[in-house]
N, C-alpha and C positions, 0 to 999 in steps of 0.2 A: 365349598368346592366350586372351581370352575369350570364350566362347560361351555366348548364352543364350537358352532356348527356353521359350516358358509356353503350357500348354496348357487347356479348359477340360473339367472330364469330369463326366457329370451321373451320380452312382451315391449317391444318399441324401444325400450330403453336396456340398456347392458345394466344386470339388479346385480349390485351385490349386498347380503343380507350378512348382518352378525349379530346372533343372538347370542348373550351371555345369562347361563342363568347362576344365578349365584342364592342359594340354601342350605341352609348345615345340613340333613337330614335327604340323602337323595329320593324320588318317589319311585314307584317302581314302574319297570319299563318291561316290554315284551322279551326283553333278552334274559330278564332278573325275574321273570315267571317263573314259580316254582312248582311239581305238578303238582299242589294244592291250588291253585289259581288255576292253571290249564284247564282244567274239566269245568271250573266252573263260571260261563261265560255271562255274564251281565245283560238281563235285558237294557234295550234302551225305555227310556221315561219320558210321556211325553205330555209336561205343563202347558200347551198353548191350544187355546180354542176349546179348552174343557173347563168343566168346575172341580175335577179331581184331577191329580196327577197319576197315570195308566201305565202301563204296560201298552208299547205300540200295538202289539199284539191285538189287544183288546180294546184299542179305540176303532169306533166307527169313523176314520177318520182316516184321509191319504196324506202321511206326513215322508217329508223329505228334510233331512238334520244335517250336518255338517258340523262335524264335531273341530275342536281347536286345530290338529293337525289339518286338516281337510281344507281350513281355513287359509291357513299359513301355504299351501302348496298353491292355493289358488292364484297368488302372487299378485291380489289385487290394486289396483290404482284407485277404482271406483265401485260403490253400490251394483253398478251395472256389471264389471265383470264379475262378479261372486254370483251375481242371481241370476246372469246367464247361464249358471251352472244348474239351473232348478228346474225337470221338469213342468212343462206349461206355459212356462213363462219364458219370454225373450225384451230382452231389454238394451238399450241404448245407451252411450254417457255423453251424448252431445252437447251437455252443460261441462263437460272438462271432469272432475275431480269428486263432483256433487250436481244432485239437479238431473239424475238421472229417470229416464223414461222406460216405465213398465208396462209392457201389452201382455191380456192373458190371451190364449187362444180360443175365438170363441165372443168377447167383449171388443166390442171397437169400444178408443180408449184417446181421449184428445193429448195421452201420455200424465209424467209425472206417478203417483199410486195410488190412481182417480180408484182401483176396485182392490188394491191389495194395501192397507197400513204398514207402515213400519212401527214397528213397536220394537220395546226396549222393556224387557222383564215383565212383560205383559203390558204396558201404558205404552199408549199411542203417543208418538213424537208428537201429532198435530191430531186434535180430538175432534178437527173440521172432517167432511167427508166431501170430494171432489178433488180437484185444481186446485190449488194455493199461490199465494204469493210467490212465497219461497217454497223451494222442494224439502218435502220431509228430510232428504241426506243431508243438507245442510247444518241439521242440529244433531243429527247423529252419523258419527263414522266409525266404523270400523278399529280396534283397536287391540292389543294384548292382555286386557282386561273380558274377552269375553271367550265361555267357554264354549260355546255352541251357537247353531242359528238353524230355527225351525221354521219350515213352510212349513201350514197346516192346510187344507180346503175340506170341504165336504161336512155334512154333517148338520150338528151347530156352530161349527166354529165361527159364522157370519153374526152368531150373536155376542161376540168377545173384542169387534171391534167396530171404530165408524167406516162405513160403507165396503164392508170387508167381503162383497161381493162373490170376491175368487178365490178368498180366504187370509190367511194372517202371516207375515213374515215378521220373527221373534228373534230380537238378537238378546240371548242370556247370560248376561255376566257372571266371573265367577265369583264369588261370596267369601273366599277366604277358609280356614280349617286350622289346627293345631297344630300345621305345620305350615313353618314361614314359608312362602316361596317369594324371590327377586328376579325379575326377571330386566334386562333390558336389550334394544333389539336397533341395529345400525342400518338404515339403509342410503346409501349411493347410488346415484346415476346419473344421466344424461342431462343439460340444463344445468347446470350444476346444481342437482335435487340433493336435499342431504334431509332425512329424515330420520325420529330418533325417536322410540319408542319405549315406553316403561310398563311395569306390572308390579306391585307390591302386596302382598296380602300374609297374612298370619291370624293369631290372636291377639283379640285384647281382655279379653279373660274367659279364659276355659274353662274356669266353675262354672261361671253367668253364663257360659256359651256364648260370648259377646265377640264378634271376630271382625276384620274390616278386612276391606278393599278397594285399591287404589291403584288408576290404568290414565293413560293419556299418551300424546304423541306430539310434538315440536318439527313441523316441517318447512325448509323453505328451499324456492328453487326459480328458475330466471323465469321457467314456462317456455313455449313455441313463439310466443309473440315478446318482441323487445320495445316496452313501453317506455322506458329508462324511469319508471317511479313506483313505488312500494304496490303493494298489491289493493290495499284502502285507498293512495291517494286516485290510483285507476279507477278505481268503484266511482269515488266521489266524481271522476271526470266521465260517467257513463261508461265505465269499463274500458276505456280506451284502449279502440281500435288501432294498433300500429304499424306493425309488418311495415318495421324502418320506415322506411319513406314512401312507402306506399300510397295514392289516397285511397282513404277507407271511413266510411262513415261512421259514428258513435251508435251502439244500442240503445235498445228500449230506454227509456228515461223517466220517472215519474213524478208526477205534477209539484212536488215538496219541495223536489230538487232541480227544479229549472234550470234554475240562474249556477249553478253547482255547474250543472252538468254542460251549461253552453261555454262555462270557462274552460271547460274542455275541453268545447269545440275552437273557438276563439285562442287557446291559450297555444294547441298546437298544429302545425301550418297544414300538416298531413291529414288530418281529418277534415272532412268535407262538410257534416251537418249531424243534425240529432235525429234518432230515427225515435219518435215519441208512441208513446200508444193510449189516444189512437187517434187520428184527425175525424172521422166520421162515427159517430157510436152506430149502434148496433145490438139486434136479439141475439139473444146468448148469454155468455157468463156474466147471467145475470146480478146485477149488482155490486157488482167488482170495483166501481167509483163511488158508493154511495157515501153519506153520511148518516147513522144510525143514531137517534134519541135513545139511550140506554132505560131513561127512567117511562117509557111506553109499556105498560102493560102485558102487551102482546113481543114484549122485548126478547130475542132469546139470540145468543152470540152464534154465527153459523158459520164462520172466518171470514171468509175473501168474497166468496159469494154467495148469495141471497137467496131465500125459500121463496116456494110461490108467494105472493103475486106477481115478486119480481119477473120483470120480464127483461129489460134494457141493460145493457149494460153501464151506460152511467159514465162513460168514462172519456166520452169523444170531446173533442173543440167544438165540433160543429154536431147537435142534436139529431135525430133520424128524419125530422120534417126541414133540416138545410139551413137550422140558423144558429149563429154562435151564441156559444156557453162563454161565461167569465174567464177561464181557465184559457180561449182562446186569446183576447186582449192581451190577456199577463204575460202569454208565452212572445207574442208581438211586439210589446214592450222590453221584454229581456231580449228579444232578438233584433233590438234595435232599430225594428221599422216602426216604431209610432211614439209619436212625440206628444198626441191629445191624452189627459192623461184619462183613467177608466173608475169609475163607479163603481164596486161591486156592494149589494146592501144585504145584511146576511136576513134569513128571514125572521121580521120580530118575534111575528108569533112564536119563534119556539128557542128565544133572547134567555140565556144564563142555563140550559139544558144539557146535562153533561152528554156528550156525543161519542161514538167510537167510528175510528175511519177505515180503509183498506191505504196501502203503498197509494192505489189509482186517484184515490179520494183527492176533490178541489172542496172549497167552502160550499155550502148551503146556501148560495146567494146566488142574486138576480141585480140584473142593473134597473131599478125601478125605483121611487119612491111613491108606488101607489101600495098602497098596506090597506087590511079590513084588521086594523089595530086602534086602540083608543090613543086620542092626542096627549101627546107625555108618555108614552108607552116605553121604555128603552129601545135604542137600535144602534148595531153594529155596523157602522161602514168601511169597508175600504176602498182604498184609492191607490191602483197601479199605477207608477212613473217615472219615466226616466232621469226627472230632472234633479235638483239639490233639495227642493223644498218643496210640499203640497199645502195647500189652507184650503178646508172645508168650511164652507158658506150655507148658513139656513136664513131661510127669506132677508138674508141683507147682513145677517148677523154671522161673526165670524165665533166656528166651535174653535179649531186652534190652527198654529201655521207649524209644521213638524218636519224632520229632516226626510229625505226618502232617496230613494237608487241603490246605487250595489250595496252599501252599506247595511241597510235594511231589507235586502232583498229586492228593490221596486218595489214595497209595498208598504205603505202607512193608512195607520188603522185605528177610527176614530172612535169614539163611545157620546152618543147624544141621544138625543130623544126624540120620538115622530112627530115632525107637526106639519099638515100638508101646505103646501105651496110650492116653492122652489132649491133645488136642493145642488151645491153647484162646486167643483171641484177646482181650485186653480195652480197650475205647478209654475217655480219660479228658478232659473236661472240666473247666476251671478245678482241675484236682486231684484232681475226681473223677472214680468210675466214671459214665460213662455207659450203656454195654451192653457184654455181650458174648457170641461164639461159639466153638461147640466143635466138634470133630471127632473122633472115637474111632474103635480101628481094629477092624474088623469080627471077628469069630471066624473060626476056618480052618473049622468045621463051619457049611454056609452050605444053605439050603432057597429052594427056587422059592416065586415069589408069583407067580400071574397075579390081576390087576386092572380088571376092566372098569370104564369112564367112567363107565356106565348101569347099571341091573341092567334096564330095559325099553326097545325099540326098537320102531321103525313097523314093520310085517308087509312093507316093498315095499322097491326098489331105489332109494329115494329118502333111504334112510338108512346109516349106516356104525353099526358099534361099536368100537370103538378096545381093545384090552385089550393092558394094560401087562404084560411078564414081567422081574423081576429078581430073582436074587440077591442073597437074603439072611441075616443071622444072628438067632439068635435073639431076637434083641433088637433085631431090626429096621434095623440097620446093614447099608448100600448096601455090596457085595465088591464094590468096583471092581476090583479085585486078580484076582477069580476067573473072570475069561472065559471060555467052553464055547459047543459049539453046544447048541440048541435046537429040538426038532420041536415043531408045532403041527400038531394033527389038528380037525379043525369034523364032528360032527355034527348030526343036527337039523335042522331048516327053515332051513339057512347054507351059506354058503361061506368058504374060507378069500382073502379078498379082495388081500391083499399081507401079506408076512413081512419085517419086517428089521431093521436097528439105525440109529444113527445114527452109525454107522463112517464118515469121509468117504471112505476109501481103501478100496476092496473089490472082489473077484470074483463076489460072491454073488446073487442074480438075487432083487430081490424079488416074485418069482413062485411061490417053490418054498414045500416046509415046513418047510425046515432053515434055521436061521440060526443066527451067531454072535454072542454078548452082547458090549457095548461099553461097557469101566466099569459094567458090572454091568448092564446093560439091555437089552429088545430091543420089539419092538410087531406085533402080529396086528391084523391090520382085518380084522373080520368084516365080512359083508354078508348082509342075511337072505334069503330066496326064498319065504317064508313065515311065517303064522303059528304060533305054536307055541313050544317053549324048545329054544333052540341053548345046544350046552355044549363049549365049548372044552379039547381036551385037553393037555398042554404036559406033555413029562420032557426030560429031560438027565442026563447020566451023570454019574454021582455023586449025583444028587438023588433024592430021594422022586415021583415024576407030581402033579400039581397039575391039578386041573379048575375051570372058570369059568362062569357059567352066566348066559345071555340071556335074555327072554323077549322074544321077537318079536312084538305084536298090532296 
């Protein structure tokens, strides 16, 4: 039998909806109530945030349900308009369609469903608690396949999910019965949206009690913005920003997909540049760039980002104490200003380690060849370049000479072994040398350098001086190799304003005057109190004392 209902819903775009449900056997509806059903009214049941299935009634629990009708009237686009429909909660869709932002009242919330899961039959879409890469609505939406959606809070229900704070949002599918239902459902609109929605469920054997269910949706539509390309090849070009001929600059972009995403920018005239994240790292979502040793002990998967100790994020060009990461170079190179080509050595010590990365994640590498590795040890290098061909060179000896640029990304990527001296990079054009770099490995006999920005600052609290401390050899080669702590004492018209490295993973308080060097580095922020010369003092064991000297006026 067919049944068909068209309804009209005014939410930005003119909806028109046609569901057809097609089933031998009609279900019964409030019209076809007979008074044997009348009087007897159903409680609701409520499966989420318990270990029994209740009686609302009788859960200690504030639940808010929205049953299949409830659903379908909501006339939703996004995540966000259905669960602005909830009690407590107010939420946003300014990620478009998915990717929406949920605040409870009461929690400050950097958004996404940092205190409320999304789950799906009781299992959490994302079994990480916080911020994520991607938004939990990405992997689940909304469909003809589901019979209900329950907020829960209060109680225990904060123990039935990760970080379930404010409590549990449950979309429940339905499961099927011994009676087939078909359903399919048309919608039209604005953009030329055409979306198409299905429902099938029945038995697959009613002795066994064995039944299925099967739900999905097919949409496409041009959107607000006229990109003129699919909706993927957009992603691949940082989402590309269009509004015609507007200029408009690309989105966020992440490190994997550089070279992707600058043909995006390069490939069309209206987009201006890539807006990357992040040029400067920074404390906070901690560990969102790292790269994780799975086979560590202490190994346990937390998604995107990182349990204590993490502290840094991990994800900048440029480190918290002001100096470039690898991932800067590379980007340099794909953006066509640098023709020297770049080094990156991944770290031996932890050579053939299965890893797990985030979206942010760059390699585990350092531009160094100073290693606390035995000679022969394996190591991984790469070499960023713009040119046709790179050849990596060990003390005089050539490992191989390999193609590199768009084709490979700009990046060729060598496999040899440590053996210290000289370690040297050369890219070649049409045949020829173009440039190239070197890396030499430091002396074991290594001296402090402290470095101030300035040699003169303002005399008041309006200004900072920054001084650099690293390890090194005589010859002025960076001991990444040689890590130690370090005191930093300030006398003078100063104080010692914050101490520390650009370790992302740390215990160390940068409050104190002890810290430890990271690849060879660390950084003292002076702050004056007066006029006069402040002179920074800085030793480490094994080292010579090194002093630095400000003049405050």
């Amino acid at each position: 039998m067919l049944s068909t209902t068209c309804h009209l819903s005014v939410h930005r775009t003119r909806l028109l909806s046609i569901a057809a449900l097609l089933a031998a056997p009609l279900t019964v509806t409030a019209q076809d109530a007979t008074p044997e059903t009348e009087g007897n009214q159903l409680e609701e049941i409520v499966v989420t945030g318990t270990s029994l299935a209740r009686a609302s009634v009788d859960t200690p629990l504030a639940v808010t349900s929205f049953d299949e009708k409830r659903l379908s009237q909501l006339t939703a686009s996004s995540q966000a308009d259905i669960l602005n429909s909830v009690p407590t909660i107010k939420a946003e869709g300014g990620g478009g369609e998915v990717a929406a932002n949920v605040f409870i009242k009461g929690l400050p919330s950097g958004g996404q469903y940092q205190f409320t899961p999304l789950m799906y039959d009781g299992m959490p879409v994302f079994s990480s608690f916080g911020l994520n890469s991607s938004a939990f609505d990405v992997y689940f939406r909304n469909d003809l396949g589901i019979e209900r959606l329950e907020f829960v809070r209060g109680g225990v229900s904060n123990l039935f999910g990760p970080g379930s704070v404010a409590g549990l949002i449950n979309y429940i599918s339905k499961t099927g019965s011994d009676t087939p239902e078909r359903k399919v459902q048309l919608e039209v609109a604005d953009e030329n949206r055409v979306r198409g929605d299905f429902a099938l469920s029945g038995p697959l054997s009613s002795d066994a009690g064995l039944y299925y269910a099967l739900s999905g949706f097919y949409r496409t539509d041009d959107g607000p913005i006229k990109t003129g390309k699919t909706f993927f090849q957009s992603y691949l070009s940082t989402y590309k920003v269009g509004f015609d001929d507007t200029a408009s600059p690309a989105t966020e972009s992440h490190p994997s997909r550089i070279d992707l995403c600058w043909n995006g920018v390069t490939d069309n005239a209206n987009v201006i540049g890539d807006f990357t994240w992040t040029g400067w790292d920074y404390l906070g979502e901690a560990g969102i760039g790292r790269v994780d040793y799975t086979d560590d002990e202490d190994y346990v998967a937390t998604g995107v980002e990182a349990g204590y100790p993490w502290l840094i994020a991990w994800c900048g060009d440029i480190d918290i104490t002001g100096h470039r990461r690898p991932i800067s170079y590379y980007r340099e190179i794909v953006y066509g200003l640098r023709d020297t080509p770049y080094i990156a050595v991944h770290r031996p010590q932890f050579h053939g380690r299965p890893t797990a990365q985030t979206p942010w994640s760059w390699t585990d590498s350092v531009s160094s060849w100073s290693w606390d590795v035995p000679v022969g040890a394996p190591a991984t290098v790469d070499v960023y370049s713009n040119a046709e061909e790179v050849e990596l060179v060990l003390n005089g000896r050539s490992i191989d000479r390999v193609r590199v640029g768009t084709e490979t990304a700009f990046l060729a990527r060598f496999e040899t072994t440590y053996e210290p001296g000289e370690l040297v990079a050369v890219s070649y054009l049409a045949g020829r040398e173009q440039a190239r770099a070197v890396l030499r490995t430091a002396d074991d006999a290594v001296r402090l350098v402290a470095t101030c920005d300035r040699d003169a600052i303002d005399a008041d609290d309006t200004d900072l001086a920054y001084v650099t401390v690293a390890l090194r050899d005589d010859d002025g080669t960076l001991a990444t190799h040689r890590d130690r702590p370090v005191t930093v004492q300030v006398s003078g018209p100063g104080v010692l304003a914050g101490l520390g490295s650009a370790r992302p993973r740390t215990q160390e308080p940068f409050g104190g005057s002890r810290c430890t060097t990271f690849d060879g580095r660390a950084l003292a922020i002076v702050r004056p109190t007066g006029p006069g010369e402040i002179t920074v003092h800085v030793d480490a064991d094994g080292c010579e004392p090194v002093t630095s000297t400000i003049l405050a006026r």
